[in-house]
ROLUMRO-817689 format. One line per 4 residues: number of its first residue (from 1); their letters; for each residue x, y, z of C-alpha. Coordinates in steps of 0.001 Angstrom, whole numbers, plus 500000, padded with zeros to 6 digits. Layout:
% ROLUMRO-817689
NUM = A = X,Y,Z  ...
This chain:
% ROLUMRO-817689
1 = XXXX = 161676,417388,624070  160502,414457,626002  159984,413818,629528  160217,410991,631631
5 = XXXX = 160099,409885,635536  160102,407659,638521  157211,406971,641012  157206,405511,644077
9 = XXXX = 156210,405868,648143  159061,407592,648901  160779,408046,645787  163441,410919,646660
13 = XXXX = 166509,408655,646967  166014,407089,643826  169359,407614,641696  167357,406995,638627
17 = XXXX = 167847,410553,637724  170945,410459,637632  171248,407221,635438  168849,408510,632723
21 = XXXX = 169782,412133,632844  173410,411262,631746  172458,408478,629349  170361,411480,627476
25 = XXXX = 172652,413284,627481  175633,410465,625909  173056,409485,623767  172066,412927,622405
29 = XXXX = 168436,412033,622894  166290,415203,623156  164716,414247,627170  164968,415087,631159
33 = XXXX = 163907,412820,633870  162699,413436,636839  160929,412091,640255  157159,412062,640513
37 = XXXX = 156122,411849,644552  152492,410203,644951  150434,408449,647532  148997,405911,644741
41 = XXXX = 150061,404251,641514  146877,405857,640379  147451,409007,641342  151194,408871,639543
45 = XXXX = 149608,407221,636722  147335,410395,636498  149862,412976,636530  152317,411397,634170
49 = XXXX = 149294,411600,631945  148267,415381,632642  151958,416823,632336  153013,414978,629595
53 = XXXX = 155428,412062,630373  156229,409671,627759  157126,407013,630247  157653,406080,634091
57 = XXXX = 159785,403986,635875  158009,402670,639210  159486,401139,642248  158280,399818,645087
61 = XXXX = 155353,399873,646564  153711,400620,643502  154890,397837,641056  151609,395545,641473
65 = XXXX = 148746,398141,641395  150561,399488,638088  150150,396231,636643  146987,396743,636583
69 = XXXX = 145886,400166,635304  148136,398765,631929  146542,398636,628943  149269,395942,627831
73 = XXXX = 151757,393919,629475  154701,392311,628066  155760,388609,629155  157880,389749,632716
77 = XXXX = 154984,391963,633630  152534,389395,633178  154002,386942,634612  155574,388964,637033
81 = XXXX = 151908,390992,637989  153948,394154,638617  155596,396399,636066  158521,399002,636907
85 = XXXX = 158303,400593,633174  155780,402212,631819  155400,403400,628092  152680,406451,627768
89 = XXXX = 152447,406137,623605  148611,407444,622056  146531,407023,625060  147865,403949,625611
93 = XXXX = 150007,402789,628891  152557,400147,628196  153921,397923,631251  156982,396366,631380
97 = XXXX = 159367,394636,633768  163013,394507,633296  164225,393712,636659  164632,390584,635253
101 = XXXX = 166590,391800,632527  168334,393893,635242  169568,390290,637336  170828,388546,634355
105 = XXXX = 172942,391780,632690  174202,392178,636486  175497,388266,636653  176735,388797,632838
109 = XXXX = 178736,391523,633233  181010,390102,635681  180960,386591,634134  179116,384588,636815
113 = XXXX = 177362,381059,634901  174242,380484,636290  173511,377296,634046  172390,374480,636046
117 = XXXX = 174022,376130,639371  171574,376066,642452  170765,379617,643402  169458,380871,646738
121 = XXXX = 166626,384119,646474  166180,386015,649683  162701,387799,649114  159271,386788,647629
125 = XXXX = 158104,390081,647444  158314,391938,643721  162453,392093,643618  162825,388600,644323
129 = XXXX = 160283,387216,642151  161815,389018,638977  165291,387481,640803  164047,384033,640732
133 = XXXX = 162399,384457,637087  165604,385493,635710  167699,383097,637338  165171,380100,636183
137 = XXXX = 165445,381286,632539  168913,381158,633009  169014,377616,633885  169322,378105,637436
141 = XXXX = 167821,375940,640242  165768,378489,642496  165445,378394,645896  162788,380847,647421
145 = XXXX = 163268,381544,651406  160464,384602,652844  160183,385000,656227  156140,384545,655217
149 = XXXX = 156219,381020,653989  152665,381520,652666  154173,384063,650196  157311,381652,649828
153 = XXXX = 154927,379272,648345  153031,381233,646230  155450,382595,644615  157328,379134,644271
157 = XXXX = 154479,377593,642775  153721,380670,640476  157147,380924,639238  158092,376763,638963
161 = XXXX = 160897,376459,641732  161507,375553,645515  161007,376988,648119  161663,376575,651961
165 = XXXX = 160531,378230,655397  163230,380932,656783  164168,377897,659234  165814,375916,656739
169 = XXXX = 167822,378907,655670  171217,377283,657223  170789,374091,655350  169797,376121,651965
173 = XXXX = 172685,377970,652313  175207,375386,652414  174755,373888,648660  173980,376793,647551
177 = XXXX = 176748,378824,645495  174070,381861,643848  172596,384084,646571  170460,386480,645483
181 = XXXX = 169202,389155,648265  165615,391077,647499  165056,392296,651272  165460,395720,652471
185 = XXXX = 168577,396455,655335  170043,393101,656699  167116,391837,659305  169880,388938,660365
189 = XXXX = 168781,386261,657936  171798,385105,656864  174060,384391,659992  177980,385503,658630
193 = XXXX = 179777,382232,659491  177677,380374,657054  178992,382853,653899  182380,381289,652391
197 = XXXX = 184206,382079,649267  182495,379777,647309  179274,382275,647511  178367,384904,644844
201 = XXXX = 175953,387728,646080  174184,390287,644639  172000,392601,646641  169310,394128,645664
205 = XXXX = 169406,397229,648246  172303,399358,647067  171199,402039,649783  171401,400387,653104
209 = XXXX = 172442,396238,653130  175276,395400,655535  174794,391966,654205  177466,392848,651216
213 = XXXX = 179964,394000,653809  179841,391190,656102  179798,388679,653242  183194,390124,651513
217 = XXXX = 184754,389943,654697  184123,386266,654502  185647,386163,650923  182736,385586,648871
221 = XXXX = 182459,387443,645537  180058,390855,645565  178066,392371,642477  176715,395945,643658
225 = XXXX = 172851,396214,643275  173467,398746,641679  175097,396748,638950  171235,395453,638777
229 = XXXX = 170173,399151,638745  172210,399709,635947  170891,396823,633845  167532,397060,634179
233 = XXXX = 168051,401045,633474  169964,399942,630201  166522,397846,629354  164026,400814,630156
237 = XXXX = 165851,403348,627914  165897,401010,625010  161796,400640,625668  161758,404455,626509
241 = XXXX = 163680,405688,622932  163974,402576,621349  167924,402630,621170  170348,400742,622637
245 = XXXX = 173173,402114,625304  176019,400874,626315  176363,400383,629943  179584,401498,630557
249 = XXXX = 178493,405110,628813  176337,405339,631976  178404,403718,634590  179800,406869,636383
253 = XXXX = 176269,407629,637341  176495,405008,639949  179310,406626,641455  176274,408843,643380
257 = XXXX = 175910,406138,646473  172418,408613,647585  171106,411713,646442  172560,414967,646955
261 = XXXX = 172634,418007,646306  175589,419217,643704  177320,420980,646732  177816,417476,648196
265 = XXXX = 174862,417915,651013  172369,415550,651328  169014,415848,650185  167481,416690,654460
269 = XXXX = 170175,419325,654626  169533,420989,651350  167412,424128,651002  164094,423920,649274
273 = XXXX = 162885,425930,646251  159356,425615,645255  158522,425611,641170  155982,426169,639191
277 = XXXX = 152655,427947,637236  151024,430739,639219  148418,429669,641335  150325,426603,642088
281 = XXXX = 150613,427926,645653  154203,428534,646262  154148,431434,648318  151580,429401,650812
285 = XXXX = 153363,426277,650418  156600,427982,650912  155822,429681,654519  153913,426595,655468
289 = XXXX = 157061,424483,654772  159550,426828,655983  157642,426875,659385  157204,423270,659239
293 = XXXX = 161425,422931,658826  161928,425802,660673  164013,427731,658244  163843,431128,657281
297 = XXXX = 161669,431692,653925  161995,433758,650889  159681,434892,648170  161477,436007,644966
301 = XXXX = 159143,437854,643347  158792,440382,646961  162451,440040,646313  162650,441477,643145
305 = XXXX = 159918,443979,644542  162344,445417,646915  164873,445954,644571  162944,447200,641766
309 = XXXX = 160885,449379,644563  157961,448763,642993  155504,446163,642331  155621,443829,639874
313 = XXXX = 152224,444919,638082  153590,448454,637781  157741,447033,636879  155571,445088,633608
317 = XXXX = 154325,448222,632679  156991,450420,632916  159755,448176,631952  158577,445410,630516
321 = XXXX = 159133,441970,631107  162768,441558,630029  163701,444285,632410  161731,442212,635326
325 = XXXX = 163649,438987,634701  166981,440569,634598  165943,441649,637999  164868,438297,638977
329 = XXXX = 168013,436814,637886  170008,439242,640192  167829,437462,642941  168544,434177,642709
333 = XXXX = 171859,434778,642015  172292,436427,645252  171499,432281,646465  175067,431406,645393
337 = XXXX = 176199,433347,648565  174184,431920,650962  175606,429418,653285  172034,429325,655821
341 = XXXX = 169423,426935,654624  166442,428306,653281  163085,427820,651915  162576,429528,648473
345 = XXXX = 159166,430159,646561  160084,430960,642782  158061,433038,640345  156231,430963,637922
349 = XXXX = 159090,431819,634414  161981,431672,636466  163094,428534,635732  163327,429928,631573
353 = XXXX = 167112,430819,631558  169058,428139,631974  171813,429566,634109  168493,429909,637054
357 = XXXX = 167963,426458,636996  171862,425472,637465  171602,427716,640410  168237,426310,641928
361 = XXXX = 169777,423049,641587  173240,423682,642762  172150,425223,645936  168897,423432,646647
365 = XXXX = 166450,420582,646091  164308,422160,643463  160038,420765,643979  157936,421354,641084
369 = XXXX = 154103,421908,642109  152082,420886,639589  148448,421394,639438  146520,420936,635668
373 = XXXX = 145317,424769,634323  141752,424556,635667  142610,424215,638783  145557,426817,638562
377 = XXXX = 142749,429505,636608  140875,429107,639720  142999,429932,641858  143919,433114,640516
381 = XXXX = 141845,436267,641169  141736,438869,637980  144195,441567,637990  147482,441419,639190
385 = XXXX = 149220,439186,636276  150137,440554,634113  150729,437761,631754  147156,436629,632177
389 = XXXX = 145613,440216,630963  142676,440346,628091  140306,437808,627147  140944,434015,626707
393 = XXXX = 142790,433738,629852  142332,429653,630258  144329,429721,626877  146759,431874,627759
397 = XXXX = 147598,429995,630280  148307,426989,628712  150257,428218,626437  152414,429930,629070
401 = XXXX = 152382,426125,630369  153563,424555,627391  156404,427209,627028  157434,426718,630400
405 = XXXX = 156747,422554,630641  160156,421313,630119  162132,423847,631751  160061,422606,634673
409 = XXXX = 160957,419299,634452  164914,419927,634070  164598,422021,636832  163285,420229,639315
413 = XXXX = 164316,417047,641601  160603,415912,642594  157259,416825,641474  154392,416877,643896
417 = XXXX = 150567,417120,643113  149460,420875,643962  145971,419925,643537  145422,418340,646632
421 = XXXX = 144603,420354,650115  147654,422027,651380  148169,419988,654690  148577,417015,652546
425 = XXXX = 151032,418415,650098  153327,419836,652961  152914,415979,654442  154327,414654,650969
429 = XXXX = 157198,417196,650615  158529,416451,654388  158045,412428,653885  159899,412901,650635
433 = XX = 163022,415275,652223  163023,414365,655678
């Protein structure tokens, strides 16, 4: 089994999950994907290395620095400087681009010819330069307008096209037929009356532009950004597995307009379950971040305590482990019921059976803390765990690790680096779900 991911500053309401989850899953390819949260492409970089991932998807504002911790680059990267793909193949760290390869499938698939048609990009920053790449190899004539003109020019002269200051915009506009839009919301760049029917526009931000509303109302022809989501998506699978997919396989994914939760919440009114190895600090971060949201908080394993009335040293010994999960089960079964948020800290294997993790992620956003095995060994005192009993402990751990890696990563909605102080990983959870 393989996993995969996507990093970025916030990177919560990506719907990449979504996307690659259910082209596995059409294409019968053995993987899960996840979200990675991080403060730095480095630091992303670093734990896609330490748990495993074969690959990363990066978004914004992390495209740049990615480019260059790569060991290689292919032709859109480097050209590009920024890389949204990442291969993780024998020590090696592949980038990639295919934003590019995102624009053009986008334009393709609803028959728009950009040959020799003059084409407006909105954006100099890392979106529109892959816009303005693609349209150029397409035999476009690009237009760059920034509201920096510096970075207008840069880019322009970096790239082989025009570009203009923001105060030109009107006059751009008017033989232009090709808009392209690479800037987050709709600042009030583009004033509605000059949008006609003779405009095509495809918007990068799927999340939040008004611009797309305002311009159908003036008749002009829309292609969803996430259309471009889609095709760039299609591009990064076939680097990820080497396959092809069709697009329309994966289409329904897109039908998800933000993340939420499978009981149709979103992902701030969800509740919160905390995965992961012993010693990754759930029980701490739990209480911290329950206090933080102020919800109530509940530790499964003094759960299962309560029912079993004993502790869970003692319930190994007497009934073994099969008995203790059967009563751990019960537990988070019991979350079905509950209609009051919460704040949940789960034991370290209860994300094995697979009918737990349908519940943790039916009823909550599921956060994997991750923290490499030294740093979880050192956490934990002797005695206690009873998994961790005898000699060899460091070993015994990882092996519990390995077991327990990729039920982890199907589990979970967003993995955050335990191995940082604790005020800083409750920071990262609440700018990632608030």
């Amino acid at each position: 089994m393989e996993i995969y991911g996507i990093t970025g500053k916030p990177v919560s309401f990506s719907l990449s999950p979504q996307i690659y989850n259910l082209a596995f899953s059409r294409m019968r390819y053995p993987a899960v994907y996840t979200r990675l949260a991080a403060d730095t492409a480095g630091e992303a970089l670093l734990m896609a290395r330490e748990i495993g991932l074969r690959g990363l998807n990066v978004t914004a504002p992390f495209k740049r620095d990615m480019a260059g911790l790569m060991d290689h680059l292919d032709s859109a990267a480097c050209q590009l400087q920024a890389v949204n793909t990442v291969l993780l193949r024998k020590g090696k760290a592949l980038g990639f681009n295919t934003d590019p390869a995102g624009v053009l499938g986008a334009f393709s698939f609803h028959k728009i010819r950009l040959q020799g048609e003059n084409a407006l990009v909105l954006g100099a920053g890392g979106a529109g330069r892959a816009a303005a790449l693609a349209l150029l190899e397409a035999g476009a004539k690009v237009t760059l307008v920034n509201r920096t003109t510096s970075r207008a020019r840069a880019a322009a002269k970096k790239l082989g096209c025009t570009y203009y200051p923001l105060a030109r915009l009107p006059e751009v506009l008017s033989g232009t037929r090709i808009i392209v839009s690479a800037v987050s919301g709709h600042p009030g760049l583009v004033h509605p009356d000059r949008l006609d029917s003779g405009h095509v526009l495809l918007d990068a931000d799927y999340r939040n532009s008004t611009l797309a509303g305002l311009a159908r109302q003036k008749g002009c022809q829309i292609i969803p950004g996430t259309d471009w989501l889609l095709f760039q998506a299609v591009a990064a699978l076939k680097v990820f597995t080497g396959r092809e997919v069709e697009p329309r396989r994966i289409r329904p994914a897109l039908s998800l307009l933000q993340p939420k939760s499978p009981t149709g919440e979103t992902v701030s009114n969800s509740s919160v379950s905390l995965i992961g190895m012993m010693g990754a600090g759930k029980s701490m971060m739990g209480e911290r971040l329950a206090a933080a949201l102020s919800l109530p908080f509940v530790d499964t394993d003094r759960a299962v305590e309560q029912t079993a009335g004993q502790q869970i040293p003692s319930l190994f010994r007497d009934r073994g482990e099969r008995a203790f999960r059967r009563l751990e089960s019960r537990v988070i079964k019991r979350m079905r019921r509950e209609r009051e948020r919460k704040v949940y800290a789960l034991g370290g294997g209860a994300v094995g059976l697979a009918s737990n993790r349908k519940i943790l992620k039916t009823r909550s956003r599921v956060i994997w803390l991750w923290a490499n095995p030294g740093t979880l060994l050192s956490r934990i005192q002797r005695g206690g765990r009873p998994l961790l009993e005898g000699k060899d402990r460091l070993g015994k751990l990882r092996r519990i690790l390995a077991k327990r890696l990729f039920s982890y990563a199907a589990a979970s909605d967003l993995i955050v680096n335990a191995d940082i102080p604790p005020a800083r990983i409750i920071r990262k959870i609440l700018h990632e779900i608030c």
